[in-house]
C-alpha positions as CSV (number, residue, x, y, z in Angstrom):
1,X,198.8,47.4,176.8
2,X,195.7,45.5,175.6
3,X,195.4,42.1,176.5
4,X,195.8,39.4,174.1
5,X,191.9,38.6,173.4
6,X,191.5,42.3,172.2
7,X,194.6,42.1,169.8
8,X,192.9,38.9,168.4
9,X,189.6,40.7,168.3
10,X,191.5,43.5,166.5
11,X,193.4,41.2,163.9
12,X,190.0,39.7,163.0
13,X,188.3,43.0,162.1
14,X,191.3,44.1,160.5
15,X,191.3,41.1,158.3
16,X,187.5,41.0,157.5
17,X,188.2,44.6,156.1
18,X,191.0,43.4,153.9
19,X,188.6,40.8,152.6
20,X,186.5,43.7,151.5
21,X,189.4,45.7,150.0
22,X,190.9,42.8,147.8
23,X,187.5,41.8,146.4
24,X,186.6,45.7,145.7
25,X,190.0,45.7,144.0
26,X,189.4,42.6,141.7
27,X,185.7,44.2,140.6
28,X,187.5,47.9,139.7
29,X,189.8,45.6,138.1
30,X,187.6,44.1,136.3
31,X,185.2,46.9,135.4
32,X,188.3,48.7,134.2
33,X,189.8,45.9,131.7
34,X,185.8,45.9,130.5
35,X,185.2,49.9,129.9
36,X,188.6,50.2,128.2
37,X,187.6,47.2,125.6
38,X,184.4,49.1,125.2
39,X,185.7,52.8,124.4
40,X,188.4,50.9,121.9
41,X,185.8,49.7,120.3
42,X,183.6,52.3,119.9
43,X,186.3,55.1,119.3
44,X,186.7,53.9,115.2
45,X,183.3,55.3,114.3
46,X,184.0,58.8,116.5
47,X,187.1,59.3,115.4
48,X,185.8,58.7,111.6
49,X,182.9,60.9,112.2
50,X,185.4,63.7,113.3
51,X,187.2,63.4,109.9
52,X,184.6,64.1,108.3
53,X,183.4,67.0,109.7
54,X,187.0,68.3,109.1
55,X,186.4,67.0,105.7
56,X,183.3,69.1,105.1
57,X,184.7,72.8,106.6
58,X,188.1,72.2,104.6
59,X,185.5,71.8,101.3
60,X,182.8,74.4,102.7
61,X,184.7,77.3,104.9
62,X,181.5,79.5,105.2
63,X,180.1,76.5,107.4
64,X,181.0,78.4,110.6
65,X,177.8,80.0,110.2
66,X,176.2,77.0,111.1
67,X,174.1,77.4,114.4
68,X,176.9,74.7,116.1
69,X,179.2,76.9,115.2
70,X,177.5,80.3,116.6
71,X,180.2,81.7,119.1
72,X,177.3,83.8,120.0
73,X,180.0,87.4,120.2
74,X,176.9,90.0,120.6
75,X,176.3,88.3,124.3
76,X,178.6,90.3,126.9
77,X,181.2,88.1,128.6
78,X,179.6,88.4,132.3
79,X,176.0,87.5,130.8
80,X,176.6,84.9,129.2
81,X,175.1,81.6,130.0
82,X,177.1,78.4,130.8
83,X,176.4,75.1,131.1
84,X,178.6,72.9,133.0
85,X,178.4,69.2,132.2
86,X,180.0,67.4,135.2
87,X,181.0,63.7,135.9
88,X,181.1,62.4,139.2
89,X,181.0,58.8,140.7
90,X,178.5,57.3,142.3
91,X,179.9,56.6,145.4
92,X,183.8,57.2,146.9
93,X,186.4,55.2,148.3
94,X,188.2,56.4,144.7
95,X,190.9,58.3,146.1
96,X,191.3,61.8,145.1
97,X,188.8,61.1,141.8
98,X,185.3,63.1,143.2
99,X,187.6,65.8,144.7
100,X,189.4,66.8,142.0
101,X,186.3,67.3,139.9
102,X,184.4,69.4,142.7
103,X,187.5,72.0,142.5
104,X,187.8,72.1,139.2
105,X,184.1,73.1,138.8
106,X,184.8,75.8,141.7
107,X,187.3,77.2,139.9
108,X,185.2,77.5,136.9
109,X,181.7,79.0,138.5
110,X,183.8,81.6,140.2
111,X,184.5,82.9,136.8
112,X,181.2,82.3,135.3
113,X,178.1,84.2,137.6
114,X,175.6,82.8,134.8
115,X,176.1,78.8,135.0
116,X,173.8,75.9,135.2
117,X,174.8,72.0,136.5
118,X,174.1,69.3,134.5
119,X,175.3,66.3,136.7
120,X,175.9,62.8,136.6
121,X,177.0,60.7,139.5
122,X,175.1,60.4,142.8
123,X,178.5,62.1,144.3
124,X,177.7,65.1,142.5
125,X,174.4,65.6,143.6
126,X,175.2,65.1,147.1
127,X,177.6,68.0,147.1
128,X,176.1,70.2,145.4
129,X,173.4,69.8,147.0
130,X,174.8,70.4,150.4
131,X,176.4,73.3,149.2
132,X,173.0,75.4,148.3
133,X,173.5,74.9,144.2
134,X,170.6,74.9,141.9
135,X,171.1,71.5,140.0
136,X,169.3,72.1,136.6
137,X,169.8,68.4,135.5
138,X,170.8,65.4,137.2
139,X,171.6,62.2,135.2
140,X,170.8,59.1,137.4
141,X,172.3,55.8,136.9
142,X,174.5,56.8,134.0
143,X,178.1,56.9,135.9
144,X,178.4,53.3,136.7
145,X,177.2,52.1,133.4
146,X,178.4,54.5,130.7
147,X,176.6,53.8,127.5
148,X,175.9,55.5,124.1
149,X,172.0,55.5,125.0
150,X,172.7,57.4,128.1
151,X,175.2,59.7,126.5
152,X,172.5,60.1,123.7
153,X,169.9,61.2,126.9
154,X,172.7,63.9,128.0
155,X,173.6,65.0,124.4
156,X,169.9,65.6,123.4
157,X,169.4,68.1,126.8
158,X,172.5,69.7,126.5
159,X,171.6,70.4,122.7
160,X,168.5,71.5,123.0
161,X,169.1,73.8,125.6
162,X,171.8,75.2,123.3
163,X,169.7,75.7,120.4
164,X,166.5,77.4,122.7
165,X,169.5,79.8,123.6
166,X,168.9,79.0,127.1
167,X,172.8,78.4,127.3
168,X,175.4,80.3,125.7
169,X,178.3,77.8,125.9
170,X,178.5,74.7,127.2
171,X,181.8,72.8,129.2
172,X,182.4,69.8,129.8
173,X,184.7,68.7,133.3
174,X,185.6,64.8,133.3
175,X,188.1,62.9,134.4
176,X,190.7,62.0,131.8
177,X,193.4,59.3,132.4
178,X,197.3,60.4,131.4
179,X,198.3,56.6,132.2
180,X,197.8,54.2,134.5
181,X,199.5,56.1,137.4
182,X,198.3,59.3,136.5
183,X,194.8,60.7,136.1
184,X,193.7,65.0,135.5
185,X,190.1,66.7,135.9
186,X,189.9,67.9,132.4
187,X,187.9,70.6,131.0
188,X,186.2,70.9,127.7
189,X,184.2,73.7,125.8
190,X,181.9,71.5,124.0
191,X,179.9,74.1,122.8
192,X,179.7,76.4,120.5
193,X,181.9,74.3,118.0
194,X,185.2,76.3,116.5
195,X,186.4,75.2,113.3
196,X,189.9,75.2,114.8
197,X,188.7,72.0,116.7
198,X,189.1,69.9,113.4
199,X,192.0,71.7,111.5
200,X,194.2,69.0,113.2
201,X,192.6,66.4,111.3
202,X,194.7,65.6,108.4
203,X,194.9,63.2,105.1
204,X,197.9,61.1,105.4
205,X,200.1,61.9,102.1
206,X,199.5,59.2,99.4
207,X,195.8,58.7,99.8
208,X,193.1,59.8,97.9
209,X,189.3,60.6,99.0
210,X,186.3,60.1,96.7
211,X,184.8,63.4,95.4
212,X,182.7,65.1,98.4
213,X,178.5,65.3,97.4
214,X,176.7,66.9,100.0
215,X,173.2,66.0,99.3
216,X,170.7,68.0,100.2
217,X,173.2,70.3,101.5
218,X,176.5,70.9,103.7
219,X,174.1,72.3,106.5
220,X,172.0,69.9,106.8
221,X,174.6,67.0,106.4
222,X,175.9,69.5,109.4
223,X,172.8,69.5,111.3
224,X,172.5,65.6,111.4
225,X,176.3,65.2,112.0
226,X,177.0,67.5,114.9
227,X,174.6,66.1,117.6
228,X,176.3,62.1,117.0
229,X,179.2,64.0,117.5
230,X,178.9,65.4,120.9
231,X,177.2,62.5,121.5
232,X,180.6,61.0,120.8
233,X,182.0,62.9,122.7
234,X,180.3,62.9,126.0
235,X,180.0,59.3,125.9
236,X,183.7,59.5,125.3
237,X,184.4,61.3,128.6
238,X,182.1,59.4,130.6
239,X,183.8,55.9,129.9
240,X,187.0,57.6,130.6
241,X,186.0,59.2,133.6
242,X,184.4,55.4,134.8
243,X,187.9,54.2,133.8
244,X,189.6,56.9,135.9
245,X,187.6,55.9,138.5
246,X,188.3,52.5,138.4
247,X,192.1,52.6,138.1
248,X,192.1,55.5,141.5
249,X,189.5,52.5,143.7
250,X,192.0,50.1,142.5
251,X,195.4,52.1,143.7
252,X,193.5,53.1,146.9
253,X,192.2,49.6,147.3
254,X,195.5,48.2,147.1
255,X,197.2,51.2,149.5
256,X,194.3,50.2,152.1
257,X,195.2,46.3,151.9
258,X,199.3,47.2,152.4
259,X,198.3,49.6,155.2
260,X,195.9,46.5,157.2
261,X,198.8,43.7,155.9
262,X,201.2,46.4,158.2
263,X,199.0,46.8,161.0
264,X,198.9,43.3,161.1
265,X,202.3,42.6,161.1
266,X,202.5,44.9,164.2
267,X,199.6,43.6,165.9
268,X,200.9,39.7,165.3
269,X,204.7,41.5,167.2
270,X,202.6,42.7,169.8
271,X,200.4,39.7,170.0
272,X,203.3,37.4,170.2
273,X,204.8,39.5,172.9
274,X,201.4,39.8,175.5
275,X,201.3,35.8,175.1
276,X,204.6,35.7,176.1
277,X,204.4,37.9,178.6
278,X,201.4,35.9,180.3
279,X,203.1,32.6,179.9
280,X,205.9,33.8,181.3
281,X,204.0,35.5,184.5
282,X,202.2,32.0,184.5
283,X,205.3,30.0,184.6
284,X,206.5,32.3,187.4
285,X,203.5,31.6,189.3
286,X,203.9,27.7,188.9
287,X,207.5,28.1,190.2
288,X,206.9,30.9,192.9
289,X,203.8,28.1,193.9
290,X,205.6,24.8,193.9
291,X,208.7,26.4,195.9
292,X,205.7,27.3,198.2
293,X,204.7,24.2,198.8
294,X,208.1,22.5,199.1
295,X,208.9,25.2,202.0
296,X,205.6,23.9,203.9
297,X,206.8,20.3,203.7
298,X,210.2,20.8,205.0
299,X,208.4,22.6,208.1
């Protein structure tokens, strides 16, 4: 059994580290409560950009011509050319967050021979990295501080690869948070666009919409939409991936300060019983000393 100056020594390092814990806790905390008031208030314009794209292939059905919308069928299935858009964190101690994404991405390039990494988060590039994969892209800075420029950056390489038909499809895998509990590696085709993607999008009965003028035409008005869109939506999944991050640091954060508050419970038992054990053996020693002397004065 360790003496009582190591279980003090113990209990001091054990509490230092829960220092850490709680204050890593209240900055997810408060990163969280900060990315979700951000991606409420950007989600309006998206979401009304979305509409109207709906708006345009309800009016103009032929638009699935349109270069977004090239599904690109004359390329076999085991040649064509995917690009994998994939958020990571920049650092761990976030539960299960990094790991999930690395096997979902497995899964995928086991299916896909022809792929390409576009990656954002130091984690990412680490891994890969260790693993022997080519890394076509890597997006610094951008997972810690998610922000339209920065989606912008990723939305213009992403596009133009597209359009140079140096990638037939491209997929996005994020992190997308069910509920505060609850968070799933999700993945995305981003591109090409189907026109199935916005038949969900429906006028609520009773309201009327201004005529639809398309000026200079529907596939231009296209061609200027579609990149704010993706745009939209990568800089959609990279504040909810931040947030999923966030809320798994902040669960484990709080598991690793109930796990040191037990082990020092324990130690403070075992503690208690060491100093009780010594002044017990010292009291014993006092008595076993004094009847010593008492015997020496009676000879």
């Amino acid at each position: 059994m360790a003496n009582a100056r190591e279980i003090q020594s113990r209990m001091k390092s054990i509490k230092d580290t829960m220092k850490i814990t709680n204050a890593m806790y209240m900055i997810s905390s408060s990163k969280l409560k900060k990315a979700k008031k951000t991606l409420a208030d950007t989600e309006p314009y998206f979401y009304a950009m979305q509409g109207e794209i709906s708006r345009i292939l309800r009016h103009v059905p032929e638009m699935e011509h349109n270069r977004f919308f090239d599904q690109r069928t004359e390329v076999a299935a085991d040649k064509r050319k995917v690009g994998y858009i994939v958020v990571t964190a920049d650092k761990g101690l976030a539960g299960s967050y990094n790991h999930n994404i690395f096997k979902e991405v497995e899964d995928c390039m086991c299916n896909n021979p022809n792929t390409k990494l576009y990656v954002v988060g130091e984690m990412g590039r680490h891994y890969f990295q260790k693993k022997g994969l080519e890394i076509a892209h890597q997006f610094h800075y951008t997972a810690q501080n998610p922000t339209v420029g920065r989606a912008r950056s990723i939305a213009d390489v992403i596009l133009g690869a597209f359009l140079d038909k140096e990638l037939d499809e491209v997929v996005m895998i994020y992190t997308r948070m069910v509920n505060s509990m609850q968070v799933e590696a999700e993945r995305v085709k981003l591109l090409p666009l189907a026109t199935n993607d916005f038949s969900h999008s429906k006028i609520p009965a009773g309201v009327r919409q201004e005529e639809l003028v398309l000026s200079p035409s529907a596939d231009d008005v296209i061609n200027n939409i579609i990149p704010n869109y993706v745009q939209g939506f990568i800089y959609g999944a990279l504040v909810e991936s931040f947030s999923s991050e966030q809320n798994l640091r902040m669960m484990a954060m709080q598991a690793a300060t109930n796990s040191a508050q037990a082990m020092l419970h324990d130690l403070s038992i075992q503690y208690n019983r060491v100093r009780q054990a010594a002044i017990t053996q010292e009291i014993t020693e006092v008595v076993a000393g004094a009847k010593s002397q008492k015997k020496k004065k009676k000879r």
